[in-house]
N, C-alpha and C positions, 0 to 999 in steps of 0.2 A: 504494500500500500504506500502509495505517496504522498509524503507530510507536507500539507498546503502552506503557505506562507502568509505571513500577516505583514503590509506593509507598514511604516510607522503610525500612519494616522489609524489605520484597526488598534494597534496597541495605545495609541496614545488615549483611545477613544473608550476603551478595553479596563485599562488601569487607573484611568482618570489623571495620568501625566500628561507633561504640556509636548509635545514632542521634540523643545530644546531642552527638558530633561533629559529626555532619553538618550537624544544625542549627546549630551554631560555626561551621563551613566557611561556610555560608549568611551567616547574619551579619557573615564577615567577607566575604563577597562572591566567593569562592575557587570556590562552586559557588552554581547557581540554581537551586528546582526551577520545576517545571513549571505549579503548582498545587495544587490541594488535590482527593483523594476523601473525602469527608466532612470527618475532620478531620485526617486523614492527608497528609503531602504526597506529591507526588508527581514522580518525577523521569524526564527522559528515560535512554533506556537509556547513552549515550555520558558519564552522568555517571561512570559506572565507570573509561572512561578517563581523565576527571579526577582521580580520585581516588587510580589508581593513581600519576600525574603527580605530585599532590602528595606522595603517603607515598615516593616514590623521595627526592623534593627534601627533605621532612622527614626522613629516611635520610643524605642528603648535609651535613648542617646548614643548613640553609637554614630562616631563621625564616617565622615565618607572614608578618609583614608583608614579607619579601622575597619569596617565594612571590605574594604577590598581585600585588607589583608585574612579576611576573615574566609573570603571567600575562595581565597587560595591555601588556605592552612592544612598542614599535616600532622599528623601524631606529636609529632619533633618539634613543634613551635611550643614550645615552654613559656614564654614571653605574653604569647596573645592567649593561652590555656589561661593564665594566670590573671587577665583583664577579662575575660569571659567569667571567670567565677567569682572576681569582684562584683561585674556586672551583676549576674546572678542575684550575690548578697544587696545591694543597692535597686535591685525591682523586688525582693523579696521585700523588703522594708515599704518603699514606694505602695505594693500593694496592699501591704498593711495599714497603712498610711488612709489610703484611699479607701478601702473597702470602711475604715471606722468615719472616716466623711459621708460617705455616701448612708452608711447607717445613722448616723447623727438628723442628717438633712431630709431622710426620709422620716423619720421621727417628727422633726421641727415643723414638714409639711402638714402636719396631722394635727400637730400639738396648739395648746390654745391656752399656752401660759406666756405671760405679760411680763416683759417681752421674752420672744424666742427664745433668745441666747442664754436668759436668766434661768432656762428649765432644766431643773436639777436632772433632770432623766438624759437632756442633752450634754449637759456641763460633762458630765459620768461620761458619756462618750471619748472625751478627749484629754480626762484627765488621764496624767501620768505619761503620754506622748512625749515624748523629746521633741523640743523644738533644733530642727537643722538649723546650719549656719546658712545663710542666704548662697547660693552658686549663680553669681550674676554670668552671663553670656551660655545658657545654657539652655 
């Protein structure tokens, strides 16, 4: 069977990229197309799931040049093992983080003590949280 091709605007249209993202992606070697139909490029369909790959990781904070190296990593890369299960621990927390928000604020929607933020059932939510140092450029 022969694997049809998508040219960039299916995919830009596909993933919800601008399609000088993708040529960015390209460039920095994160994705590869296929070739060209005229002047169009064109990519295999599996680039989608690259790309979903990426935007989870660019979601996670993960910059581009860590993303690429990620993408190329082998058993042997010690270096970037070690920034992956940083990562790990830092969305472990983050979800922690968020999951006690989002139950707080699902509470607060409900709740009918004067004011919100004064409700002891709310306060309970986020007491004892460490407050982080602020990570400006992030």
């Amino acid at each position: 069977m022969v694997e049809s091709l998508l040219d960039i605007g299916e995919v830009a249209e596909r993933s919800g990229l601008a399609p000088s993202a993708l040529r960015f992606y390209e460039k920095r070697g994160l994705i590869a197309s296929s070739g060209r139909n005229g002047l169009r490029r064109t990519y295999r369909p599996d680039v989608l799931d690259r790309l979903a790959l990426i935007a989870c990781a660019r979601g996670a904070g993960f910059t581009i040049a860590e993303i690429s190296r990620f993408l190329v990593a082998t058993p042997d890369d010690t270096g970037l093992r070690v920034r992956m299960a940083e990562k790990a621990r830092e969305l472990e927390e983050d979800i922690a983080r968020l999951t006690l928000m989002r139950d707080g604020l699902h509470h607060a929607s409900t709740c009918t003590h004067e004011p919100l933020v004064e409700c002891p059932d709310f306060k309970r939510t986020f007491k004892g949280l460490p407050i982080p140092a602020p990570s400006f450029g992030r």
